[in-house]
C-alpha angles and dihedrals in degrees: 000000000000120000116211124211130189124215114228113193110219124233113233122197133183130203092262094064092051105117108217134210144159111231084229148353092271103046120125090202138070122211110208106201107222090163145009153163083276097048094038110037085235143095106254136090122220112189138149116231120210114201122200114237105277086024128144142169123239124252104275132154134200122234089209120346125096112228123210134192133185117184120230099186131344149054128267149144118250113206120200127170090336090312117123127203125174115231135203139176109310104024127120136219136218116198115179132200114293099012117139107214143137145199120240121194101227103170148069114283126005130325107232111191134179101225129203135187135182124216102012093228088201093305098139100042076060098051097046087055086067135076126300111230138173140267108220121204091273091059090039095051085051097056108041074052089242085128087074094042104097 
């Protein structure tokens, strides 16, 4: 029997293609989009939300997706149904449908997360309606990882 196999190309980004936006004028946070439903064919959205020093999400919640986070460099709180855990660089985040929770940027500098939902339930339909906004050198420098190099 013959097997058939199909090749798939993969799309490669660098930090320099991620579209940025802040959901509205007041947000203290920036989603930069590194993958969506129009990139991946799926529904899912893989970002990586920088958050100001002092910034903070509001509360939101998710019908049906699970949200992830992983953070790349920073401190925070993560706030999830009432319940409070503080967050550094290298932990990780499980948010599941219908939680209410939020991100707050505790530390010094800025809180820099990978961010994951799935299904996009429509995220990044809502991120894209905001405002674009710029990634400056630091951000730059955290996501193509030249912050670690010594």
């Amino acid at each position: 029997m013959q097997t058939l196999s199909r090749c798939v190309i993969p799309i490669v980004k660098t930090p320099a293609d991620y579209q940025a936006y802040r959901i509205g004028p007041h947000n203290t946070n920036r989603l930069a989009i590194v993958f969506d439903p129009s990139h991946a064919q799926i529904s899912l959205t893989f970002c990586v939300e920088i958050f100001d020093e002092g910034g903070r999400t509001p509360p939101n919640r998710h019908q049906m997706a699970v949200e992830m986070f992983f953070v790349l460099k920073g401190e925070g709180l993560a706030i999830c149904d009432g319940k409070a855990a503080p967050i550094k660089t290298g932990d990780s985040i499980l948010v599941p449908p219908t939680g209410v929770h939020e991100i707050h940027n505790t530390g010094p500098g800025r809180l820099y997360a990978l961010c994951m939902m799935v299904p996009n339930e429509d995220f990044a339909e809502l991120i894209r309606s905001g405002i674009p906004a710029d990634l400056d050198e630091e951000d730059l420098a955290v996501l193509s990882g030249g912050w670690r190099r010594a």
